[in-house]
Z-matrix of the N, CA and C atoms (Angstrom, degrees):
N
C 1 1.449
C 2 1.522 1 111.23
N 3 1.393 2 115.71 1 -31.02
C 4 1.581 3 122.12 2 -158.59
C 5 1.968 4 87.42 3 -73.36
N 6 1.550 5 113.79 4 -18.40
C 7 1.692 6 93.24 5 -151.36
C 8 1.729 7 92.49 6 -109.71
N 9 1.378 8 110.34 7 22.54
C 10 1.595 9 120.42 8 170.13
C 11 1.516 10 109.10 9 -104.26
N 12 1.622 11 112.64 10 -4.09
C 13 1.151 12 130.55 11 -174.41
C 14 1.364 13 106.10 12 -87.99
N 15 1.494 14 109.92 13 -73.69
C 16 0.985 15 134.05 14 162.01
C 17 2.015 16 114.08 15 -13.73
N 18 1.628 17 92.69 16 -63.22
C 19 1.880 18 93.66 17 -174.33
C 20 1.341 19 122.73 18 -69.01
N 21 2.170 20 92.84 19 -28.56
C 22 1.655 21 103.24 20 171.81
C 23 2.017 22 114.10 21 -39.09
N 24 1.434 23 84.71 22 -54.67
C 25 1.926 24 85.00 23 -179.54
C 26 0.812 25 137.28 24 -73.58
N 27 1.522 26 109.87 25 -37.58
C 28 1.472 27 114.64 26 164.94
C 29 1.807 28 121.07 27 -45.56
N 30 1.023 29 94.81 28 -34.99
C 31 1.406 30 122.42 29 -166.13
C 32 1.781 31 103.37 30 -77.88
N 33 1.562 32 112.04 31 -39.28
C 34 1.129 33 116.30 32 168.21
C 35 1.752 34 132.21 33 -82.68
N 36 1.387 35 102.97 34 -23.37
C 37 1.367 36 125.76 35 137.48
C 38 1.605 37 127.53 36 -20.89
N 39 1.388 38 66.73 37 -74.19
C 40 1.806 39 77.89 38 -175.57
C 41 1.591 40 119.89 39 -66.81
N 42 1.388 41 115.79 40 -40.72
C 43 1.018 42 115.10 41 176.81
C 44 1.421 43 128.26 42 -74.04
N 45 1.455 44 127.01 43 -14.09
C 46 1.167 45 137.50 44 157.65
C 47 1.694 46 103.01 45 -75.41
N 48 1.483 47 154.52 46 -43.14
C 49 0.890 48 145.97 47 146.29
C 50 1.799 49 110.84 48 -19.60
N 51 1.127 50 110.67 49 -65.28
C 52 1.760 51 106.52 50 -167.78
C 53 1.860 52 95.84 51 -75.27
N 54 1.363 53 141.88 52 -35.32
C 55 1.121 54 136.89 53 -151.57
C 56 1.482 55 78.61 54 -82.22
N 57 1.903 56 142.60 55 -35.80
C 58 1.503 57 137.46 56 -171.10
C 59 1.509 58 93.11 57 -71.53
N 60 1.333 59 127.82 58 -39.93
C 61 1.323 60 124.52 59 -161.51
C 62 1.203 61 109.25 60 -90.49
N 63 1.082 62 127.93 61 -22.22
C 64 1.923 63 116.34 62 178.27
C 65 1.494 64 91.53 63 -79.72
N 66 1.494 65 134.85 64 -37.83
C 67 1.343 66 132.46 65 -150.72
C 68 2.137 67 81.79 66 -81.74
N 69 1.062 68 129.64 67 -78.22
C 70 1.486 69 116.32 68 157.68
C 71 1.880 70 139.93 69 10.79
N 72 1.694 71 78.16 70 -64.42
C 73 1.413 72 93.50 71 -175.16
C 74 1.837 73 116.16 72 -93.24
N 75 1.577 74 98.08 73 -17.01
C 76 1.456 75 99.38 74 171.68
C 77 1.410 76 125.37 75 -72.56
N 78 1.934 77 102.22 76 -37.88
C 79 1.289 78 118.77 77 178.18
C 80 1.681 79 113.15 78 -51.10
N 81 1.456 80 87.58 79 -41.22
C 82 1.768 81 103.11 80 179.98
C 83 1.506 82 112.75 81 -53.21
N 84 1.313 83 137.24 82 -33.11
C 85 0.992 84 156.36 83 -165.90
C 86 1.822 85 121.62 84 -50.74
N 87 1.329 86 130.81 85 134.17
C 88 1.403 87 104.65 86 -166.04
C 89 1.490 88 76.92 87 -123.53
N 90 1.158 89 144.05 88 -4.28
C 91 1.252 90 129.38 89 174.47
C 92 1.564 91 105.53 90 -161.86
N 93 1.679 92 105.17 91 173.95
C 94 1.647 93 94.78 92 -163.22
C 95 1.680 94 108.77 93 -66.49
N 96 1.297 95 124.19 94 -45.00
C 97 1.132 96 103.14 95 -171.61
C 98 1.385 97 134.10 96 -85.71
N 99 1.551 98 107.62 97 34.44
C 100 1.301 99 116.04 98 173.26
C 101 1.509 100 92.68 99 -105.57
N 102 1.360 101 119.49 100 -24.21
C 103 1.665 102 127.04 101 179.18
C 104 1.387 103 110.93 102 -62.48
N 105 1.457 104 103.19 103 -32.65
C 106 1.639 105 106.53 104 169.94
C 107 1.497 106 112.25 105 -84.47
N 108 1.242 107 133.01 106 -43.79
C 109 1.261 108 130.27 107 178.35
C 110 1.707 109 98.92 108 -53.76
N 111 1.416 110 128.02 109 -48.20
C 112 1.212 111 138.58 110 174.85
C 113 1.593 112 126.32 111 -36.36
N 114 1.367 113 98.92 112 -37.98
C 115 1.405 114 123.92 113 173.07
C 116 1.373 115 120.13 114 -69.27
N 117 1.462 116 104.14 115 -54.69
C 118 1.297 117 116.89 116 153.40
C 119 1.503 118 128.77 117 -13.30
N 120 1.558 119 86.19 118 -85.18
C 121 2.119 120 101.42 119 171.43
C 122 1.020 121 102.83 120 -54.07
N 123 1.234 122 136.90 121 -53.20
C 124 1.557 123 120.38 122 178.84
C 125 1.459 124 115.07 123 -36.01
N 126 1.126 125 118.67 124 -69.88
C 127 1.374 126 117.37 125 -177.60
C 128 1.701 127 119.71 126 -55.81
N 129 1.426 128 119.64 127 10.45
C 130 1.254 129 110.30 128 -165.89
C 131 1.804 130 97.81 129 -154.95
N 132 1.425 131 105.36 130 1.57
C 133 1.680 132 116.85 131 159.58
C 134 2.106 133 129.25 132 -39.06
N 135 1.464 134 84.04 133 -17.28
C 136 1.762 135 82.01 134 176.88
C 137 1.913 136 109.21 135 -79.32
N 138 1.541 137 109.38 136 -25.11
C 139 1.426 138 110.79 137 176.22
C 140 1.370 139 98.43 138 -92.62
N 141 1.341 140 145.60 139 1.18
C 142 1.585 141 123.88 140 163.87
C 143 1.404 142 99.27 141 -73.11
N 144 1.299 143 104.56 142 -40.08
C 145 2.177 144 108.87 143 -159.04
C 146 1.236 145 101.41 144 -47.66
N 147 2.194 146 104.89 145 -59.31
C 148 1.505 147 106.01 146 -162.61
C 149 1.368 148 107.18 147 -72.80
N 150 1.284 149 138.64 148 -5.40
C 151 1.429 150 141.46 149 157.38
C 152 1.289 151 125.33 150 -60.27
N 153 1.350 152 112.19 151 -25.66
C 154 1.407 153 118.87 152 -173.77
C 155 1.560 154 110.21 153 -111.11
N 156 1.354 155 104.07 154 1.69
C 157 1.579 156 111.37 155 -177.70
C 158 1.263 157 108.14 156 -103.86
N 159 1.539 158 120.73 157 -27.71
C 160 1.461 159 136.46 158 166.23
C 161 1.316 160 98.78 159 -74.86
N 162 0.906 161 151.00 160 -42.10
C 163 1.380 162 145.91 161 -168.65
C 164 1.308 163 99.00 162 -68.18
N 165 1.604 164 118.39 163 -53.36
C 166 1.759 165 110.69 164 -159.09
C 167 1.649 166 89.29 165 -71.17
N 168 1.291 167 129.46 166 -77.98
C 169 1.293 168 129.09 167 -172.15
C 170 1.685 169 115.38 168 -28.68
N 171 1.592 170 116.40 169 -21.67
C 172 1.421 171 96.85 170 174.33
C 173 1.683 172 103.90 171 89.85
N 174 1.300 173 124.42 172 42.33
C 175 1.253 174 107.64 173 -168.82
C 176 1.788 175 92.09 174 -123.46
């Protein structure tokens, strides 16, 4: 039971992560269909992070 707990948050985590990041990436937006491309990255923001975390570390 404890590891249905566990995915509940993770899971809720994450999705407050992309709902901060589309709201982010929309603001960013200078016209609509960059708001849609914007939307996009949102939904796919966990491979920019670890991209940009490998990058700083030099790996």
């Amino acid at each position: 039971m404890k590891e249905k707990s566990n995915q509940a948050s993770s899971a809720a985590v994450y999705g407050l992560g992309i709902i901060g990041a589309a709201i982010y990436y929309i603001a960013q937006a200078t016209g609509f269909w960059m708001g849609v491309v914007g939307f996009l990255k949102a939904l796919v923001w966990p491979a920019f992070l670890v991209y940009e975390v490998l990058k700083f570390i030099g790996a």
